[in-house]
Legacy VTK file of the C-alpha trace (Angstrom):
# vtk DataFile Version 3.0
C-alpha trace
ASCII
DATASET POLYDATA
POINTS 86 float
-1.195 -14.635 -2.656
-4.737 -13.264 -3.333
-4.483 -11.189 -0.182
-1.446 -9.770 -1.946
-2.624 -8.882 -4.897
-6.266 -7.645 -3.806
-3.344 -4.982 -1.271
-1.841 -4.043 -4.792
-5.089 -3.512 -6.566
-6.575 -1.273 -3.765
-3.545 0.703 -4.020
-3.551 1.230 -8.011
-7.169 2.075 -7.558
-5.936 4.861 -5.056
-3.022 5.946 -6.956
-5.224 6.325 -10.469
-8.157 8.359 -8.151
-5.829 10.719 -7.265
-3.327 10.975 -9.939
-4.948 13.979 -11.945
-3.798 16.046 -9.377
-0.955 13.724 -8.024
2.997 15.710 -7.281
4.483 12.958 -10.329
1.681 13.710 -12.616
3.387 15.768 -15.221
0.617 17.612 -16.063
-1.706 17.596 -12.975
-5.692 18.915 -13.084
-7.644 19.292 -10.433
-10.717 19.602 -12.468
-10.357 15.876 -13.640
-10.260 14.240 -9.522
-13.833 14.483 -9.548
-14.208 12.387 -11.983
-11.612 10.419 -11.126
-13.030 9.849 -7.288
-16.223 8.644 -8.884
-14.670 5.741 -10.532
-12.446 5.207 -7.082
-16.041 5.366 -5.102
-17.616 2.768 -7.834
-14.841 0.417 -7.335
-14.870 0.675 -3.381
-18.697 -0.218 -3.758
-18.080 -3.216 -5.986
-14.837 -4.935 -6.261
-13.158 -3.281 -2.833
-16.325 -3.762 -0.888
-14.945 -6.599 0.485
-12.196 -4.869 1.751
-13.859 -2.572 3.969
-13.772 -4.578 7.060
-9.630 -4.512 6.829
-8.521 -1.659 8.964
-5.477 -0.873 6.820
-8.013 0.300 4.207
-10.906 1.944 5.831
-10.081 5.314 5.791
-9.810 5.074 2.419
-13.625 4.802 1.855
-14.178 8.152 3.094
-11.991 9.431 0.273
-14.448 10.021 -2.805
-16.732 12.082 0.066
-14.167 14.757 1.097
-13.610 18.089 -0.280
-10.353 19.473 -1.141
-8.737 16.130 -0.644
-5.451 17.534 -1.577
-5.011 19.446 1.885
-7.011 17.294 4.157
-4.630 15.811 6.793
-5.563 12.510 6.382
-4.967 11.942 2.949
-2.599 14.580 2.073
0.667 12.428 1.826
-1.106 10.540 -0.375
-0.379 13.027 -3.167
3.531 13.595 -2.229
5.835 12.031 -4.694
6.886 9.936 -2.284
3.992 8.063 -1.508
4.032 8.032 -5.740
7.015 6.301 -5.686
6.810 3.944 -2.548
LINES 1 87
86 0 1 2 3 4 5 6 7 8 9 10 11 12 13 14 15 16 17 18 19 20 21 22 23 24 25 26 27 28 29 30 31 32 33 34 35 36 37 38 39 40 41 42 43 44 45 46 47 48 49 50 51 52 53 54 55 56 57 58 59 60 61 62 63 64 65 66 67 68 69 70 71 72 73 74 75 76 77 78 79 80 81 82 83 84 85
């Protein structure tokens, strides 16, 4: 369904922001998240704008605005391999 696949493609678009300095990235660098994060905050204010009213997905919008994403507690199991592989 388009619900479906607009879920998947939020989810990419997380995966690829953080994947620089993701657990499964084989050669992970920090210094390329920022860069990273501002294509993830350009897509959440075009394409995944419309997805901010969901409540699955909100906290994700706060994402490109956080320093040290990597150890904040509401994001950090986003970079376990785990999450990586789910």
């Amino acid at each position: 369904t388009d619900k479906a696949a607009q879920k998947m493609e939020f989810y990419l678009h997380i995966f690829f922001a953080i994947y620089p300095a993701h657990a499964s990235n084989p050669a992970p660098d920090r210094a390329l998240l920022k860069g990273s994060m501002q294509k993830f905050k350009h897509y959440l204010e075009t394409d995944g704008a419309a997805l901010a009213v969901t409540q699955e997905f909100l906290a994700y919008y706060a994402m490109p605005y956080v320093p040290e994403i990597t150890f904040h507690p509401s994001f950090k199991d986003l970079f376990s391999r785990e999450w990586g592989s789910a």
